[in-house]
BAZA-697867 format. One line per 2 residues: number of its first residue (from 1); their letters; for each residue x, z, y of C-alpha. Coordinates in nm, 4 decimals. Each point is the difference from the previous one (the first is absolute). Layout:
N
NUM = A = X,Z,Y; ...
END
This chain:
98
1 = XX = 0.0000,0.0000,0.0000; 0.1004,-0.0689,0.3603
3 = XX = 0.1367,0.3042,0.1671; -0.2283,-0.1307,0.3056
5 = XX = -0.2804,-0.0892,-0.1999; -0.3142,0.2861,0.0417
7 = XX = -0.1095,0.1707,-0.2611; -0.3626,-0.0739,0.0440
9 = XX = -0.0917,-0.3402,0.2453; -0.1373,0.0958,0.3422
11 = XX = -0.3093,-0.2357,0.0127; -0.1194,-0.0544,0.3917
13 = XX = -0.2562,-0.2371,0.1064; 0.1616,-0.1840,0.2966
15 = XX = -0.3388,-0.0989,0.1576; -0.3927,-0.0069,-0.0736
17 = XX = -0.0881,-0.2831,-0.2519; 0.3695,-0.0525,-0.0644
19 = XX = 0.1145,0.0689,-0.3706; 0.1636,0.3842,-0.1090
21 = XX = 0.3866,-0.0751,-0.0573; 0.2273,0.2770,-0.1890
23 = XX = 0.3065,0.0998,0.2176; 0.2445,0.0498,-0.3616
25 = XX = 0.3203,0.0709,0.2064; 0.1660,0.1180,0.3192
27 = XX = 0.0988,-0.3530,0.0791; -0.3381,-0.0988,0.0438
29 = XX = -0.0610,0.2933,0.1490; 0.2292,-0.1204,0.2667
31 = XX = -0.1434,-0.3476,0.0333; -0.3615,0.1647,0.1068
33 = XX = 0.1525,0.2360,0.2219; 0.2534,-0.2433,0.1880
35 = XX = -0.3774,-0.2253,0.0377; -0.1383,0.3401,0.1412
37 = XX = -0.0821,-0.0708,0.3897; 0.2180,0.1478,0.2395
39 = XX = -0.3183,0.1736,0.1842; -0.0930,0.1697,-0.3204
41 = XX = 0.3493,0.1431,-0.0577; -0.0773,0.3703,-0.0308
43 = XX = 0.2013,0.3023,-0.1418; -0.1661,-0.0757,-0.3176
45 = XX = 0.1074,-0.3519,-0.0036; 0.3863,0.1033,0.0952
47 = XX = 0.0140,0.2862,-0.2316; -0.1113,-0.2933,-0.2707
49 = XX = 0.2516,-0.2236,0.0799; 0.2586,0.2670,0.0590
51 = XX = -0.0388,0.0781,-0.3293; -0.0678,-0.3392,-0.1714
53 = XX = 0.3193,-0.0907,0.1460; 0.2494,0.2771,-0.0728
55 = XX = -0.1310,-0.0682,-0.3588; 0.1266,-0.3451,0.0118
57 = XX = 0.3743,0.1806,0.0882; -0.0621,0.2927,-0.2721
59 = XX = -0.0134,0.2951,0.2964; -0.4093,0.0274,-0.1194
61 = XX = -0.1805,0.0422,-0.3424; -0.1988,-0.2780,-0.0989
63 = XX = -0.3081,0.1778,-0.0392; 0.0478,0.1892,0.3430
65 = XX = 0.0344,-0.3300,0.1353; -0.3472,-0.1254,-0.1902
67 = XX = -0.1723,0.3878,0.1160; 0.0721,-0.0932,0.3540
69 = XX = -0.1290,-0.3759,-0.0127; -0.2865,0.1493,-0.1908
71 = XX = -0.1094,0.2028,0.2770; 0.0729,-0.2552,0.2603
73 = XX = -0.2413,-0.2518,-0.2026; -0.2342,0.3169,-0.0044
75 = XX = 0.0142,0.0994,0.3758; 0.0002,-0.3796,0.1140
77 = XX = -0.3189,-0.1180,-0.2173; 0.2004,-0.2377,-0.2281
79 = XX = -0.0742,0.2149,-0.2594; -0.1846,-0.1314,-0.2749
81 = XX = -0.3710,0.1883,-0.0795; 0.0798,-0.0421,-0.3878
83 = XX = 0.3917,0.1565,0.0362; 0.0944,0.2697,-0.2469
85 = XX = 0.1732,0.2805,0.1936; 0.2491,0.2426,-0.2084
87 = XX = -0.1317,0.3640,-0.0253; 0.3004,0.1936,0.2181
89 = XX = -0.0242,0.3304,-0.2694; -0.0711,-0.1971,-0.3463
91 = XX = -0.3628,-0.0189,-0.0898; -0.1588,-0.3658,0.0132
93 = XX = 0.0417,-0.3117,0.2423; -0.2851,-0.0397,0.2825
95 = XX = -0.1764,-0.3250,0.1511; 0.0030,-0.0196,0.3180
97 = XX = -0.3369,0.0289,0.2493; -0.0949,-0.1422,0.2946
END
């Protein structure tokens, strides 16, 4: 398996009526966040690519790196409805609400 590759895919919807894509690895990761518009650049959004990227140069775990894109999907509304989100203490995976 690829060092960068995530555990579990990060599936966003990018907009309404577009298709759900699975995010499988920090690379891609990077892609959508280097797309991300300037004027919606938040501390989510740099904490995301802070950590995407010092993945890419081993200074950041791979799965920290996924956690923070995670909630950057979350918080921005890329998210998608039907995304399994790890339990933080064990126990079973939740779907997301709107």
């Amino acid at each position: 398996m690829d060092r960068l590759q995530f555990e579990v895919p990060v599936r966003i919807a990018p907009a309404p009526g577009l298709p759900v894509e699975e995010i499988y690895s920090v690379e891609q990761a990077l892609d959508i966040l280097q797309d991300w518009p300037a004027r919606r650049q938040g501390p989510l959004y740099q904490k995301a690519f802070n950590a995407c990227f010092g993945a890419t140069v081993d200074v950041v775990k791979t799965e920290d790196a996924c956690r923070a894109f995670m909630a950057f999907c979350r918080a921005s509304g890329l998210m998608a409805r039907d995304m399994m989100t790890p339990s933080r203490r064990g126990g079973e995976a939740k779907t997301l609400q709107a």
